[in-house]
Short mmCIF file of the C-alpha atoms (twelve columns), coordinates in Angstrom:
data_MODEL
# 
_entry.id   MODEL 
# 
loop_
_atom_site.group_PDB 
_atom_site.id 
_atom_site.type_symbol 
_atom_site.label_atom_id 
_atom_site.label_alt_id 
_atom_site.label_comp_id 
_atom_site.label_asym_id 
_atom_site.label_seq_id 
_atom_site.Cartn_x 
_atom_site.Cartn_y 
_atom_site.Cartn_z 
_atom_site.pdbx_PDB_model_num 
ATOM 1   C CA . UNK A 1   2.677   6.199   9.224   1 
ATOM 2   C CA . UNK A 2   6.275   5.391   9.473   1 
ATOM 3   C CA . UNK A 3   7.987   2.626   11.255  1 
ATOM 4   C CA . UNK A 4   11.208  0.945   11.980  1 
ATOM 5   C CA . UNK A 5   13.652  1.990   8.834   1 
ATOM 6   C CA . UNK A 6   16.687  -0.478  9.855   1 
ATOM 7   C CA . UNK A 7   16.443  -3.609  7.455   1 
ATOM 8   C CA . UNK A 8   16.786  -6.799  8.649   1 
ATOM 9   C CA . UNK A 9   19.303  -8.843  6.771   1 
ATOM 10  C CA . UNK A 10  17.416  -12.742 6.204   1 
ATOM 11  C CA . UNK A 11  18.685  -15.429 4.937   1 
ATOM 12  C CA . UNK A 12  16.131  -17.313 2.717   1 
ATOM 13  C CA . UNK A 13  14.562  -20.787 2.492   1 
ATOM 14  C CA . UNK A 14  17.275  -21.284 -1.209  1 
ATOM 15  C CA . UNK A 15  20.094  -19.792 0.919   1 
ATOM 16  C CA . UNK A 16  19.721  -16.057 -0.627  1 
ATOM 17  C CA . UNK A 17  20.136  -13.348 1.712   1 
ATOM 18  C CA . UNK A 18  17.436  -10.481 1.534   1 
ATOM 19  C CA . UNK A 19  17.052  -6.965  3.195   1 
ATOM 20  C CA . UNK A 20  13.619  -6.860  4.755   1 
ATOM 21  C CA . UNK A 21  11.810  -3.674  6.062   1 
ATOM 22  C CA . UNK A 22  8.611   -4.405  7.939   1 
ATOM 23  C CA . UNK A 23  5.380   -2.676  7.345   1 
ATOM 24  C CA . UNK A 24  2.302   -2.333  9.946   1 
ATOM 25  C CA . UNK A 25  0.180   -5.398  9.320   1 
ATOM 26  C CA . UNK A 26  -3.344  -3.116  10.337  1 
ATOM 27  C CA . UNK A 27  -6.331  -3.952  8.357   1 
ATOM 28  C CA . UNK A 28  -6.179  -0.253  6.736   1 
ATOM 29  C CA . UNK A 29  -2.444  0.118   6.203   1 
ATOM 30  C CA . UNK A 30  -2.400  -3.133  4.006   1 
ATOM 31  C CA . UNK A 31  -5.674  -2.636  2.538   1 
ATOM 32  C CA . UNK A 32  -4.200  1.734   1.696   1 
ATOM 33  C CA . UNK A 33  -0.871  -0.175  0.405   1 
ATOM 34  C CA . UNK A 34  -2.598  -3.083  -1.892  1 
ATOM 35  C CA . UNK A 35  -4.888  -0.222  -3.601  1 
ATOM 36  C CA . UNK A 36  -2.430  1.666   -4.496  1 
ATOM 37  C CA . UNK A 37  -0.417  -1.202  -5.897  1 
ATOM 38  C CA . UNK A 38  -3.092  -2.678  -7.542  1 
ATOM 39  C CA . UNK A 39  -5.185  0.805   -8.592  1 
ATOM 40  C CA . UNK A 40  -1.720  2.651   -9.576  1 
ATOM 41  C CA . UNK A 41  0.423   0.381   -10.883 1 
ATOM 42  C CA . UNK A 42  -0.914  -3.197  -12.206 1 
ATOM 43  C CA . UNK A 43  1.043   -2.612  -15.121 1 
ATOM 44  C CA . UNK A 44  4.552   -2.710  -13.265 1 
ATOM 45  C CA . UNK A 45  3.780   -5.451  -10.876 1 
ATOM 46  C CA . UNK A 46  4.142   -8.894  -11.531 1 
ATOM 47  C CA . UNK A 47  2.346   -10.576 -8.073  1 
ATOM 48  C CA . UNK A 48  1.364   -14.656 -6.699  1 
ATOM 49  C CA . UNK A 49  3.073   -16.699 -4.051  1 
ATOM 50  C CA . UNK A 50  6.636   -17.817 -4.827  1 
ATOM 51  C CA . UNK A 51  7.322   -20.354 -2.604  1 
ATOM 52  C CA . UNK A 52  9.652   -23.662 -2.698  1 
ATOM 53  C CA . UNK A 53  8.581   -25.428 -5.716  1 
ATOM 54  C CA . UNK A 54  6.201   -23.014 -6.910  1 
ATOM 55  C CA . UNK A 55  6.505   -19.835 -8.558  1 
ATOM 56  C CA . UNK A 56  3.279   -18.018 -9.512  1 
ATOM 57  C CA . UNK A 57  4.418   -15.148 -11.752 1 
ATOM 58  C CA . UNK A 58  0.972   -13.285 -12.618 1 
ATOM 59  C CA . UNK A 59  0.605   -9.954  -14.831 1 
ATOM 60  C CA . UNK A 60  -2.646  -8.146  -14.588 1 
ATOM 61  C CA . UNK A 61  -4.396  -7.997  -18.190 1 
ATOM 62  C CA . UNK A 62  -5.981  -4.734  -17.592 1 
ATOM 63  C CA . UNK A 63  -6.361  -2.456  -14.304 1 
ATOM 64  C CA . UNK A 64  -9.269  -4.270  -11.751 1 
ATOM 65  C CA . UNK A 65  -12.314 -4.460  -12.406 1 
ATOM 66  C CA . UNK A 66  -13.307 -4.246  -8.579  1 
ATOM 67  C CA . UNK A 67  -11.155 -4.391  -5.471  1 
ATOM 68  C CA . UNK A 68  -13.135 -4.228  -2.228  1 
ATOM 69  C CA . UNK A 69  -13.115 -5.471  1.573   1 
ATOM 70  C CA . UNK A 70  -15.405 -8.412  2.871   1 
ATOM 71  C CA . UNK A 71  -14.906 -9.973  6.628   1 
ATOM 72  C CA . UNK A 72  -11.037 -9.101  6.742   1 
ATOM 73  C CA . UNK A 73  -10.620 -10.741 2.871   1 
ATOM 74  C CA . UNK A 74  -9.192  -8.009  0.317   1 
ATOM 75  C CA . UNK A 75  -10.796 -9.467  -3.181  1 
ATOM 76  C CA . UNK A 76  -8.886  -8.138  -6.528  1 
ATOM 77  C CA . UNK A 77  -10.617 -9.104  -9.524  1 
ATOM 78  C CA . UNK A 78  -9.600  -8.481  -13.324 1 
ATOM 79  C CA . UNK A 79  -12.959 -9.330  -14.272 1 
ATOM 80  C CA . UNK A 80  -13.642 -13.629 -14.305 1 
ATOM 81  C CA . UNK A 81  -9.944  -13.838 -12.789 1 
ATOM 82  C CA . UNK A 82  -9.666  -13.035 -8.907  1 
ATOM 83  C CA . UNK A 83  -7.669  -13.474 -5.749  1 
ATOM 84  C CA . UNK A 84  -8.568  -12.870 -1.960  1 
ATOM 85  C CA . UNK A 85  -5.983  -12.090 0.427   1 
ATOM 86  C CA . UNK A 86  -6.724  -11.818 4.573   1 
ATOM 87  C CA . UNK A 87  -5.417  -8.890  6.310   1 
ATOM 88  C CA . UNK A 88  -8.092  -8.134  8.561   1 
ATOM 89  C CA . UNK A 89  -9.856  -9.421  10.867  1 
ATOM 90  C CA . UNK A 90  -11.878 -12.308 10.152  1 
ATOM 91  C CA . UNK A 91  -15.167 -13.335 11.592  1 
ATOM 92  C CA . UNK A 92  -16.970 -16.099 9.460   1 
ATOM 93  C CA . UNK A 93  -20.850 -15.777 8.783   1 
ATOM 94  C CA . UNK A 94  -23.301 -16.183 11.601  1 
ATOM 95  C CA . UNK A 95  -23.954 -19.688 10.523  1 
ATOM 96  C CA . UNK A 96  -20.311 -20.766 10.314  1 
ATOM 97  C CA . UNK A 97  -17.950 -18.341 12.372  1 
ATOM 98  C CA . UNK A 98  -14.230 -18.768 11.967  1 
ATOM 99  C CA . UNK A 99  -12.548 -20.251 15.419  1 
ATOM 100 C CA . UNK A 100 -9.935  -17.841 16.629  1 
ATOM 101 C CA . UNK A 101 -7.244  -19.954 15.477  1 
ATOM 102 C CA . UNK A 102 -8.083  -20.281 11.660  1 
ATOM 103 C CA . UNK A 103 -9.011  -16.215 12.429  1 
ATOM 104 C CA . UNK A 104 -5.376  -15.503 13.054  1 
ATOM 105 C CA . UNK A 105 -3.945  -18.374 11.004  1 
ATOM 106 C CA . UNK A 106 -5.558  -16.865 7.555   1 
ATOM 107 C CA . UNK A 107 -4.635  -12.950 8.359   1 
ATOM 108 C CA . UNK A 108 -1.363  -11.237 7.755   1 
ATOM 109 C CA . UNK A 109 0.654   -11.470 10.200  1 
ATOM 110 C CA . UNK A 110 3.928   -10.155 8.232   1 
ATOM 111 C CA . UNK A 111 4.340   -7.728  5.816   1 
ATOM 112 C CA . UNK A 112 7.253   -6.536  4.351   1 
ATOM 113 C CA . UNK A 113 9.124   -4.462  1.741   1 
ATOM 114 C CA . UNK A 114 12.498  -6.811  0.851   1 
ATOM 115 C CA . UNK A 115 15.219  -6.603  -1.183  1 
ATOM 116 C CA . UNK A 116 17.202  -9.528  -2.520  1 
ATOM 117 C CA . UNK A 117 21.009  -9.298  -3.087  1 
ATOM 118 C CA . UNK A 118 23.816  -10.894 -4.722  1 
ATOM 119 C CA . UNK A 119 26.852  -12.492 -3.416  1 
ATOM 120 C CA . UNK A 120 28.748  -9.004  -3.188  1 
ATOM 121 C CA . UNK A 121 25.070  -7.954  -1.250  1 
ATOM 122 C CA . UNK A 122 24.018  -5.671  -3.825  1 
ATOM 123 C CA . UNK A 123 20.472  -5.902  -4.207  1 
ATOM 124 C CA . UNK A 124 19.068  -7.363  -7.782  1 
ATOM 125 C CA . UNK A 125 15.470  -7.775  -6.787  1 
ATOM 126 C CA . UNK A 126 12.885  -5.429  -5.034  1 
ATOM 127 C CA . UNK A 127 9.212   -6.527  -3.892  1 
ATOM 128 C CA . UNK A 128 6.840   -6.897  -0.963  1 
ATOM 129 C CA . UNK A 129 5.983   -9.850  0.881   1 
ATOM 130 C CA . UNK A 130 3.209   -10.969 2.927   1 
ATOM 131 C CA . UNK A 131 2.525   -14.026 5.546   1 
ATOM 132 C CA . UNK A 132 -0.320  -15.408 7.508   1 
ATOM 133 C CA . UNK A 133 -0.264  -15.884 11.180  1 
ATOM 134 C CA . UNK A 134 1.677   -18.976 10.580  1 
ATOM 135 C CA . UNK A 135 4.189   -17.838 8.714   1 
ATOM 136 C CA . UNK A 136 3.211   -19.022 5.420   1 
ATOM 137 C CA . UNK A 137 3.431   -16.465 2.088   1 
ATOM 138 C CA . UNK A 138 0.507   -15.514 0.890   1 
ATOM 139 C CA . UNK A 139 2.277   -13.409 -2.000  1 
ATOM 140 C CA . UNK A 140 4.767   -11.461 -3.495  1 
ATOM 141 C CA . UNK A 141 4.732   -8.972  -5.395  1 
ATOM 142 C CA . UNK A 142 7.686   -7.934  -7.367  1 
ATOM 143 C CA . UNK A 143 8.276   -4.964  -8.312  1 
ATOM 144 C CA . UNK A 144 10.363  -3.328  -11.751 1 
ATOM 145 C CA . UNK A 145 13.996  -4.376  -11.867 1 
ATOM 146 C CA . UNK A 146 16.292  -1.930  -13.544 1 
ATOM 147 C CA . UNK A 147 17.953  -4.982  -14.583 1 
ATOM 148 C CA . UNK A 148 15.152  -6.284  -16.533 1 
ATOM 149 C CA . UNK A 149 13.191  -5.435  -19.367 1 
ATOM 150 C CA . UNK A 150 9.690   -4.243  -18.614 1 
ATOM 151 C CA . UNK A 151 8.202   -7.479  -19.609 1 
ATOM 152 C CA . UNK A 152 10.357  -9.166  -17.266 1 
ATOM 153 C CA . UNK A 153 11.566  -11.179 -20.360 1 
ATOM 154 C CA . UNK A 154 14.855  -9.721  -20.848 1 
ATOM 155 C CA . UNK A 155 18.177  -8.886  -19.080 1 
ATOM 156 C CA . UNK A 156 19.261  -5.434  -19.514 1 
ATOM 157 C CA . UNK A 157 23.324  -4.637  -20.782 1 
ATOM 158 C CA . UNK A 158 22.925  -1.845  -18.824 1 
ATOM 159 C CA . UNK A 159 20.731  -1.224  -15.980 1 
ATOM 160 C CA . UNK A 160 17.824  1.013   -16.407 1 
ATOM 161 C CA . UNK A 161 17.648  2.655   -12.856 1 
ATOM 162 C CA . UNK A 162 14.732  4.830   -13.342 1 
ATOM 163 C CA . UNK A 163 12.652  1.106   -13.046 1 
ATOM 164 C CA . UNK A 164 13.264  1.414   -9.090  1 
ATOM 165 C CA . UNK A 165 10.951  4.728   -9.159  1 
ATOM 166 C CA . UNK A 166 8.347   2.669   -7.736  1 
ATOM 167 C CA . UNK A 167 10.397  1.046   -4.999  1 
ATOM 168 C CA . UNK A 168 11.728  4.782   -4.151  1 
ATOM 169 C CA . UNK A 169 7.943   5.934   -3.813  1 
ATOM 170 C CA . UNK A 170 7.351   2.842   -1.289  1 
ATOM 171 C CA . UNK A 171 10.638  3.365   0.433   1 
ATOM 172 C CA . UNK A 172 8.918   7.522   0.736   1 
ATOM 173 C CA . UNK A 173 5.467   6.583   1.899   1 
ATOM 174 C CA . UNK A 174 5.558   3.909   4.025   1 
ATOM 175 C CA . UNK A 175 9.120   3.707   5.650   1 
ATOM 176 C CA . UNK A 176 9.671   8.092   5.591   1 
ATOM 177 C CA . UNK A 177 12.905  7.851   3.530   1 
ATOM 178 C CA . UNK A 178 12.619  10.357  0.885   1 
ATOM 179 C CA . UNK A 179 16.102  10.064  -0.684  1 
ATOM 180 C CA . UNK A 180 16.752  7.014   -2.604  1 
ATOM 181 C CA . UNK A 181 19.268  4.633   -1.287  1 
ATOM 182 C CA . UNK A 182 22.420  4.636   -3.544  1 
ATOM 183 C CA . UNK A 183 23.053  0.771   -2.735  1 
ATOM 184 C CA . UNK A 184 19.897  0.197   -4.807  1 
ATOM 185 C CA . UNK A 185 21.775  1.154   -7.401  1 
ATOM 186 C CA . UNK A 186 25.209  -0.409  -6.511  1 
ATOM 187 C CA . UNK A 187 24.667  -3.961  -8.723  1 
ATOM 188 C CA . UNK A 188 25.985  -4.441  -11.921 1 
ATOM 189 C CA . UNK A 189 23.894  -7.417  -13.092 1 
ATOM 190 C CA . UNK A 190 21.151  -9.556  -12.921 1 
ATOM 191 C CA . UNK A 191 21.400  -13.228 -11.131 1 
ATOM 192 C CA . UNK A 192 18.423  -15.482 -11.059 1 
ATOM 193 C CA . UNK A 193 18.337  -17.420 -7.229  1 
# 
């Protein structure tokens, strides 16, 4: 499935301006896209809800240890540890069904592939966003930086642009650009927001 390829240029809560691509927010397009995040590479992502005074910067230990689909809630679990995300539809139990409005206010409503950039609007961060039906993030996940070390720990002297390999693969599947885009590659350094 492709869709719209034009980013939208945003200007963020903190003032930063991002380019933001959006994604189909269908049940099986987000559940296809978290999978294969989560299944392929846990070891690359760094995922939780950044949001204005909160920051929730979470590596995976070790790959899942079950990711599966119950009433519209995607669970991920790394054994003890676990989140649940909504991007379907949700329904409640028989006992205690969800009104329509909590239905839509819990599910993704917006889903997104973004790219952050500096003042000269080169981009110096890469990840994928989601939102509820109220607008509110319910994560991001970041992906590798060439600018950073694989830990995250580090800035790079020199950029390491084979870390956007993963970016270029989303960029591929789910927006049908199979060439990567040379402004991807057009900053110079690292800037923390």
């Amino acid at each position: 499935m492709t869709v719209d390829i034009r980013p939208e240029r945003v200007t963020d809560e903190d003032g930063s301006i991002a380019e933001v691509f959006p994604l189909p927010t269908d049940e099986a397009s987000l559940e296809q896209l978290l999978r294969d995040l989560f299944e392929a590479h846990w070891q690359e992502i760094t995922f939780g809800p950044i949001i204005q005074g909160a920051a929730w910067e979470i590596r995976a230990p070790h790959a899942p240890t079950h990711i599966g689909m119950l009433d519209g809630y995607l669970t991920v679990a790394f054994g003890t540890s676990h989140f649940h995300l909504c991007i379907g539809p949700h329904k409640g139990t028989r006992q205690a069904p969800a009104p329509a409005v909590l239905a839509a206010h819990r599910r993704t409503s917006r889903a997104e592939l973004y790219r952050r950039l500096d003042r000269a609007g080169a981009p110096i961060s890469w990840g994928l966003r989601l939102a509820n039906g109220k607008d509110e993030q319910q994560v991001t996940i970041l992906l590798p930086n060439p600018f950073l070390s694989a830990d995250g720990e580090k800035v790079l002297k020199t950029p390491d642009w084979s870390r956007l390999t993963l970016w270029d693969g989303l960029r591929a599947r789910w927006l049908g650009l199979r060439e990567p885009d040379p402004m991807d590659r057009s900053g110079k350094q690292f800037t923390h927001g």
